[in-house]
C-alpha positions in Angstrom: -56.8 6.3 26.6 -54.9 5.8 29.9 -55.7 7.9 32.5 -52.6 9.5 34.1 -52.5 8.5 37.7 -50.8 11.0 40.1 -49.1 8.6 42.0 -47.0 8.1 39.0 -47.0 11.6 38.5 -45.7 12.2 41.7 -42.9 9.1 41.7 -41.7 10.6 37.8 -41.3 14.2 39.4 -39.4 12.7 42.4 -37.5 10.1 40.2 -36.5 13.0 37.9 -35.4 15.4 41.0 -33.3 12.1 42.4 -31.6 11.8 39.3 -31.5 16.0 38.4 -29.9 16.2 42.4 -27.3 13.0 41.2 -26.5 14.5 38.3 -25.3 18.1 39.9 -24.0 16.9 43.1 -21.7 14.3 41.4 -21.0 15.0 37.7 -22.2 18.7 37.0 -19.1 19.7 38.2 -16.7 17.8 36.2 -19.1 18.4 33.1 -18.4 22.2 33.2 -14.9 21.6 34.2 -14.3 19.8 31.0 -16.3 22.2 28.8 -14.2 24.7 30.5 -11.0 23.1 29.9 -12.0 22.2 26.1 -12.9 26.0 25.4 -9.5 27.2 27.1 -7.7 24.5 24.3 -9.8 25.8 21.8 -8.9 29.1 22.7 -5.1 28.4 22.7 -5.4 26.5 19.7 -7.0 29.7 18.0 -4.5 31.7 19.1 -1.6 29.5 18.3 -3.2 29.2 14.8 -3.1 33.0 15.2 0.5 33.2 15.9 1.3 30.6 12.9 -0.4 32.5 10.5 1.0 35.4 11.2 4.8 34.1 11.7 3.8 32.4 8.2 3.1 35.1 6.4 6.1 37.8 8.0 8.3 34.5 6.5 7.1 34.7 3.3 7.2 38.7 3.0 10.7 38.2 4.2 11.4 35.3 1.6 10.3 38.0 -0.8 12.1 40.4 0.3 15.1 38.0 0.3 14.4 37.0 -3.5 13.9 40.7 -4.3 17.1 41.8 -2.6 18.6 38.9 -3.9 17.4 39.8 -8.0 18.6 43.2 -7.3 21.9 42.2 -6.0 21.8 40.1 -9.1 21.0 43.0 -11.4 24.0 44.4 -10.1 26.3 42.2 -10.0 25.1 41.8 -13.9 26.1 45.3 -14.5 29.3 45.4 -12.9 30.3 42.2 -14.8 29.5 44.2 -18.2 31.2 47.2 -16.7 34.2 45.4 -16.1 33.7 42.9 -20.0 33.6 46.4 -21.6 36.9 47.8 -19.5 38.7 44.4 -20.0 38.0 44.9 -24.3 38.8 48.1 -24.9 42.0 47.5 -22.3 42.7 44.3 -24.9 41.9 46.0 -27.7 44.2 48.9 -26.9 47.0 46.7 -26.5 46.6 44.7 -29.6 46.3 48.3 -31.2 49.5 49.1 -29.7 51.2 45.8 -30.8 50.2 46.0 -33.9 51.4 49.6 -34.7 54.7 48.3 -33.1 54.6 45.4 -35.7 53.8 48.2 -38.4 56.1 50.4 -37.2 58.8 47.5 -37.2 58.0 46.6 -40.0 58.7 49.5 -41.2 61.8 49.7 -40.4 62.6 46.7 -41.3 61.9 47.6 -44.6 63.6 51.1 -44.1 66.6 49.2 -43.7 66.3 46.5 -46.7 65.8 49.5 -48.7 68.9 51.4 -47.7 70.7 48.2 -47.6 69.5 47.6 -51.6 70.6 51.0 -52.3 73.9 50.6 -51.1 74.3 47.3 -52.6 73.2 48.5 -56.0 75.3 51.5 -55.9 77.7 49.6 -54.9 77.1 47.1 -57.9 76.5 50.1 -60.4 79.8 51.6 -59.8 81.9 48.6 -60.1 79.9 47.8 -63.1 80.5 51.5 -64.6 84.1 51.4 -63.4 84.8 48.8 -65.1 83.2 49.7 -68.3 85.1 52.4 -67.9 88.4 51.0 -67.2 87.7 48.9 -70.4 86.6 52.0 -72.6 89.1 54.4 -70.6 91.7 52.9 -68.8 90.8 55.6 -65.5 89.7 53.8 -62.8 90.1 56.4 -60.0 89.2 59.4 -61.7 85.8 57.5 -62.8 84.9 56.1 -59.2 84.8 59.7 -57.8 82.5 61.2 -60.5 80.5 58.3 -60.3 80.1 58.2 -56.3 79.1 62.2 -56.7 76.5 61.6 -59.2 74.7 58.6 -57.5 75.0 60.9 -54.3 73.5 63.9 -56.2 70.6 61.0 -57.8 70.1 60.3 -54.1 69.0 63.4 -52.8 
């Protein structure tokens, strides 16, 4: 092996002190001015990453809060639409209740009125038919009509 000579000892240790000396008089500086700088960045960036988390996830409590709001609003509106279907039937089916008692009921009527209308005809029809009969068998028209008229009348009642 080499023997280490200290000469060379001696110019490493002042070669190394030179360049130790260089390096903190002109870089050191601006080394821990950028280390400085990148951990303040860091720093913000946590932070900022901080803030967007937390802004992201008050957004999406208040999106679901919107979408509950929103299906209970929904709900709602559901149940006043059936509240209102219901109303709107029975108010339709009262009404068609009412029109068609009215059609009964003139119907009725109507049928009140052919009725009575029949009876008069075919009274009137059976006592010209009897009078005459009886104007052919009797020769008594008058006489006839007025017993006739009293016993349909009596028949009547």
């Amino acid at each position: 092996m080499e023997e280490i000579s200290i000469g060379v000892v001696v110019a490493q240790i002042i070669n190394f002190s030179l360049l130790v000396f260089l390096f903190k008089h002109f870089l050191w500086k601006k080394i821990v001015l950028l280390i400085e700088e990148r951990r303040k960045k860091l720093k913000n960036i946590n932070e900022s990453e901080r803030v967007a988390k937390d802004k992201i996830e008050s957004a999406e409590k208040e999106a679901s809060d919107i979408v509950l709001e929103s299906r209970n609003q929904a709900e709602e509106m559901k149940r006043e639409s059936e509240v209102i279907a219901k109303r709107t039937r029975e108010k339709i089916l009262s009404e068609a209740e009412r029109d068609a008692q009215a059609l009964v009921d003139g119907a009725k009527e109507d049928v009140e009125k052919m009725r009575n209308t029949m009876l008069e005809s075919m009274k009137s029809k059976i006592i010209d038919l009897s009078l005459q009969l009886n104007k052919q068998l009797f020769d008594k028209e008058i006489v006839n009509r007025d017993f006739m008229e009293k016993q349909i009348s009596s028949i009547k009642n």
